[in-house]
Wavefront OBJ file of the C-alpha trace (Angstrom):
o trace
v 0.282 23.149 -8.904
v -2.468 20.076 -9.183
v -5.987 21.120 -8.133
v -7.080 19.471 -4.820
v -8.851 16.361 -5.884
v -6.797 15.393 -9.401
v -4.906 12.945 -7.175
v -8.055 11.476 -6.024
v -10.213 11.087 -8.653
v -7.835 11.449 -12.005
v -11.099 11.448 -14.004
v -11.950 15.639 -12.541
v -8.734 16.717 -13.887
v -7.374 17.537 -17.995
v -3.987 17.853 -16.158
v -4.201 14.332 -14.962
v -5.354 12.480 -18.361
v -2.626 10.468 -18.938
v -2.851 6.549 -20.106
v -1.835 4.278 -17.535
v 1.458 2.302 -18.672
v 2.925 1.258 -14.990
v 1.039 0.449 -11.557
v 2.666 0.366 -8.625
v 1.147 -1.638 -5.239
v 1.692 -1.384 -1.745
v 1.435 -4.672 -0.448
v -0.326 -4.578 2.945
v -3.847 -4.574 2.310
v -3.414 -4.507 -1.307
v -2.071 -7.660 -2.360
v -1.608 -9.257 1.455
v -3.993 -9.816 3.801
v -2.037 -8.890 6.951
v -4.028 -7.182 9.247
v -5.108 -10.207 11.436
v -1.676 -11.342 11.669
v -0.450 -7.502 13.019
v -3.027 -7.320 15.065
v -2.163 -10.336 16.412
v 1.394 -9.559 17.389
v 0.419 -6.712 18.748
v -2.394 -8.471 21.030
v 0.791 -11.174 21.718
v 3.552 -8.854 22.734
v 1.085 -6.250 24.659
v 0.546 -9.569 26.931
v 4.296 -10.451 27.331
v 5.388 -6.703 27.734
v 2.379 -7.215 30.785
v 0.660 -4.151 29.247
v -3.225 -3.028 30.149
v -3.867 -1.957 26.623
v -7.299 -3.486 24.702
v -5.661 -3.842 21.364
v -8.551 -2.736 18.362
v -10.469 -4.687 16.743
v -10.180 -5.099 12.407
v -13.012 -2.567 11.661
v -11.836 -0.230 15.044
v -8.318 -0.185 13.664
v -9.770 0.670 9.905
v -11.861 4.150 11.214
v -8.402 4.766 13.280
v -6.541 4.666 9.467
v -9.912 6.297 7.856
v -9.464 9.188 10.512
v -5.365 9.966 9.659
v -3.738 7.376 12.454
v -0.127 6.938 10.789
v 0.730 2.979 10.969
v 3.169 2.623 9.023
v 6.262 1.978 9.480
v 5.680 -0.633 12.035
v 6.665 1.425 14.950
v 4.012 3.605 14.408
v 1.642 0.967 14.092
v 2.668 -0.164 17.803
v 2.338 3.127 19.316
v -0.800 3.684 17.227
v -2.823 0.562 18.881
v -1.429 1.961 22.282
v 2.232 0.448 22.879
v 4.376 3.494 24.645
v 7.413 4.632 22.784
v 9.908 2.347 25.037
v 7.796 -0.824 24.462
v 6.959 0.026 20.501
v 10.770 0.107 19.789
v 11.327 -3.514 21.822
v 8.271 -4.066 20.021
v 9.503 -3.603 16.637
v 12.729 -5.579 17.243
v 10.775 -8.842 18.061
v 8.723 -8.172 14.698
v 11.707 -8.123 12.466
v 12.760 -11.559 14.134
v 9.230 -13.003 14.535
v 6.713 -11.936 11.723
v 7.447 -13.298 8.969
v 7.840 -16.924 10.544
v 4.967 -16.998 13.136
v 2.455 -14.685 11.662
v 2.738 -15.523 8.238
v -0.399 -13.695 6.280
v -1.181 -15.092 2.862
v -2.072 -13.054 -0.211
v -5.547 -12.318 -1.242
v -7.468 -14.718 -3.589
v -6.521 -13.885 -7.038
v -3.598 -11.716 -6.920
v -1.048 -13.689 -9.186
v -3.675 -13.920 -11.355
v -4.595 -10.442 -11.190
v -1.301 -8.996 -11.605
v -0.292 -11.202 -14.773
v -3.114 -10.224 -16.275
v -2.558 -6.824 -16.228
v 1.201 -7.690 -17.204
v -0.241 -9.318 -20.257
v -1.852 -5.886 -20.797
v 1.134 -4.469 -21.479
v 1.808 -2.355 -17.885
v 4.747 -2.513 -16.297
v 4.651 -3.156 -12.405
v 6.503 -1.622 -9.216
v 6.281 -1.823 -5.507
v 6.231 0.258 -2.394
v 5.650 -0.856 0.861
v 6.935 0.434 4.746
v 7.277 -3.365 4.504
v 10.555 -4.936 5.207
v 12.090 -7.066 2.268
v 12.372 -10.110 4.275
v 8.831 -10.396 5.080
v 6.835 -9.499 1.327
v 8.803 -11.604 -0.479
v 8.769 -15.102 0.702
v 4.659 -14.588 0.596
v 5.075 -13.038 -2.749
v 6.304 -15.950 -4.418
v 6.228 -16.181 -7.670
v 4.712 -13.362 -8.558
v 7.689 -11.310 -7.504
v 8.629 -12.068 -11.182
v 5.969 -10.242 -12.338
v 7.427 -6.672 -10.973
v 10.482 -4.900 -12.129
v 13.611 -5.893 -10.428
v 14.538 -2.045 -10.223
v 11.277 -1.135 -8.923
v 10.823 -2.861 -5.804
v 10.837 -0.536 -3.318
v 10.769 -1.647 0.835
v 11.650 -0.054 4.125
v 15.114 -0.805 4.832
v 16.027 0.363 8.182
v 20.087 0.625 7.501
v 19.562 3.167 4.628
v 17.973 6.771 5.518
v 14.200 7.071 5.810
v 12.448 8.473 2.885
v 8.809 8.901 1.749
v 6.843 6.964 -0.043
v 6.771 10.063 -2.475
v 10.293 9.776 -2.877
v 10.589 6.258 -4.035
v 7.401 6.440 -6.269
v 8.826 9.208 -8.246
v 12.334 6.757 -8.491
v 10.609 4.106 -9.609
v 8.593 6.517 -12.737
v 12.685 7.619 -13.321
v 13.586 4.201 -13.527
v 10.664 3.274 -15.838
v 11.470 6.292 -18.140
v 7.741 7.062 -17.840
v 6.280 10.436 -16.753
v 4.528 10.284 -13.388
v 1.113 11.075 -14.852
v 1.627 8.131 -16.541
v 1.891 5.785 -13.491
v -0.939 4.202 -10.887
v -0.465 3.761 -7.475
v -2.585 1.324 -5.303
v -2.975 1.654 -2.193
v -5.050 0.879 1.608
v -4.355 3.988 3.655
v -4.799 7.921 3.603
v -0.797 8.272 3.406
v -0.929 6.686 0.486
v -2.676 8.878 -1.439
v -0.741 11.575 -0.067
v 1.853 9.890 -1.201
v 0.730 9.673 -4.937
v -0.282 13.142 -5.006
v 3.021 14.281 -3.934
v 4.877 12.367 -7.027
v 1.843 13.337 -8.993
v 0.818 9.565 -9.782
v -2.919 8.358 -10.349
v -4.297 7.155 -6.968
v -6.602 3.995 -6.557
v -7.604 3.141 -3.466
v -9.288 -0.424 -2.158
v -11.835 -0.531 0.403
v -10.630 -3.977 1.427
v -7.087 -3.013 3.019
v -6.466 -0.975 5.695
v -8.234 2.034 6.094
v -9.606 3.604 3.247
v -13.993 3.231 3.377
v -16.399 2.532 1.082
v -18.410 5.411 2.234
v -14.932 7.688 1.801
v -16.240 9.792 -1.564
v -12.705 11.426 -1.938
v -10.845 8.601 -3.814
v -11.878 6.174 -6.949
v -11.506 3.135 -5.567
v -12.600 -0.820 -5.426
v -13.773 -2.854 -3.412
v -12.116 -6.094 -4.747
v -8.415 -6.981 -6.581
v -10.306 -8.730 -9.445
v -11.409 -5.224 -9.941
v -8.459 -3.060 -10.434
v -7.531 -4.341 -14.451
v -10.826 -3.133 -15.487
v -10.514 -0.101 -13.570
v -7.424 0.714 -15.430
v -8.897 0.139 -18.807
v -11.571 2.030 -18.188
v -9.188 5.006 -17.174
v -7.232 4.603 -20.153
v -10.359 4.565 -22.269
v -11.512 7.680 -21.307
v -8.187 9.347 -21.412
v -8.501 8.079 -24.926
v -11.503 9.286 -25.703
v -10.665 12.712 -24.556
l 1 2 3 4 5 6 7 8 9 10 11 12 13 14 15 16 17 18 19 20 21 22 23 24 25 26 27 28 29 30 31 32 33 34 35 36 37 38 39 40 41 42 43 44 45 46 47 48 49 50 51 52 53 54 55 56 57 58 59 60 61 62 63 64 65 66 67 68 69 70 71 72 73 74 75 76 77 78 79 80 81 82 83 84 85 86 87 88 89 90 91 92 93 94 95 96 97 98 99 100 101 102 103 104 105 106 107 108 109 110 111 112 113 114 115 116 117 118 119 120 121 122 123 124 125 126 127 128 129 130 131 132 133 134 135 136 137 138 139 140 141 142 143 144 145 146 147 148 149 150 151 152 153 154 155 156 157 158 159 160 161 162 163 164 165 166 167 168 169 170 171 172 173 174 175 176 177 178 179 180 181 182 183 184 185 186 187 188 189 190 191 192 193 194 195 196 197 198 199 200 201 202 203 204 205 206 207 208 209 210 211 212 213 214 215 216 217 218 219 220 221 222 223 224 225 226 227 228 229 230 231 232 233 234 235 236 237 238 239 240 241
């Protein structure tokens, strides 16, 4: 079994020193600034529904994530920020029909540049996201070409639900690569759970969703531009040692 705290900070742990060849990325938070936009919804349909709810604000709804608050999928989102179960599944509907054309969120500053250079690095690149396929990739673009075909990874509500575990350790099958030797990125507490459970390296940035930059338990960064030199760094030292 991996001691507590490998997962968070792969540096603590002999186990875990294993170069980096793939990263996989949640997108929300990571590579997509969304929050506004959900948020938003929320605020929009919590006024048609006619509901007395005071949706959170951007740093509120952060501690809420900090503290353990499960958003994700987008149901639990709704009922996180107050919708009741009835409402958050109407709710849900009108954001598979809605989102994606009259919320659109953009991606952060940098991130096709980010992720080719770490493509040009040699690192192969996957995604998993509670996102829905219709919505990541028409703001992904371009740089969808950038990830593995095989390894994109979204929340699909005709096929069963599994964990983010689950397809994290598919997409390390897929890459013929050991776990150890994949990186996921990610915004939220549940995702490092996640990573832990499929025994992955775990970086989280303090600029998504709800993981702090007073939050000691994880390596993370504060920016995108920061995550390729992150990496090499990590692979340095597992190099070294």
């Amino acid at each position: 079994m991996v001691a507590y705290g490998s997962w968070l900070r792969p540096e603590r742990d002999q186990e875990m020193r294993r170069s980096i060849a793939a990263v996989f990325f949640d997108v929300d938070g990571v590579l997509v600034d969304s929050l506004p936009q959900h948020l938003q919804i929320c605020r929009d349909k919590a006024t048609e529904f006619e509901l007395s709810i005071q949706i959170p604000s951007e740093n509120e709804f952060r501690m809420m994530v900090a503290r353990g608050v499960r958003v994700s999928p987008m149901y639990k989102f709704f009922v996180a920020v107050g919708f009741p179960h009835n409402l958050a599944r109407r709710a849900v509907l009108d954001y598979e029909r809605e989102f994606s054309e009259k919320y659109r969120p953009q991606l952060f500053e940098g991130v096709g540049k980010i992720l080719t250079l770490i493509r040009q690095r040699g690192l192969r690149l996957g995604l998993v996201t509670s996102n829905t396929r219709e919505n990541v990739l028409p703001i992904l673009g371009n740089t969808t070409s950038l990830f593995e075909p095989s390894c994109l990874f979204f929340y699909d509500k005709e096929s069963p639900p599994r964990p983010k575990s689950w397809f994290l350790h598919e997409g390390s099958r897929l890459m013929n690569l050991r776990p150890e030797e994949c990186l996921y990125v990610g915004d939220q507490p549940s995702d490092a759970e996640a990573a832990m459970k499929s025994r992955f390296h775990f970086l989280g940035v303090t600029y998504g969703w709800g993981i702090l930059e007073s939050d000691t338990k994880y390596a993370t960064v504060n920016s995108i531009s920061k995550i390729p030199s992150w990496i090499e760094r990590s692979n340095y030292a597992d190099r070294a040692n």
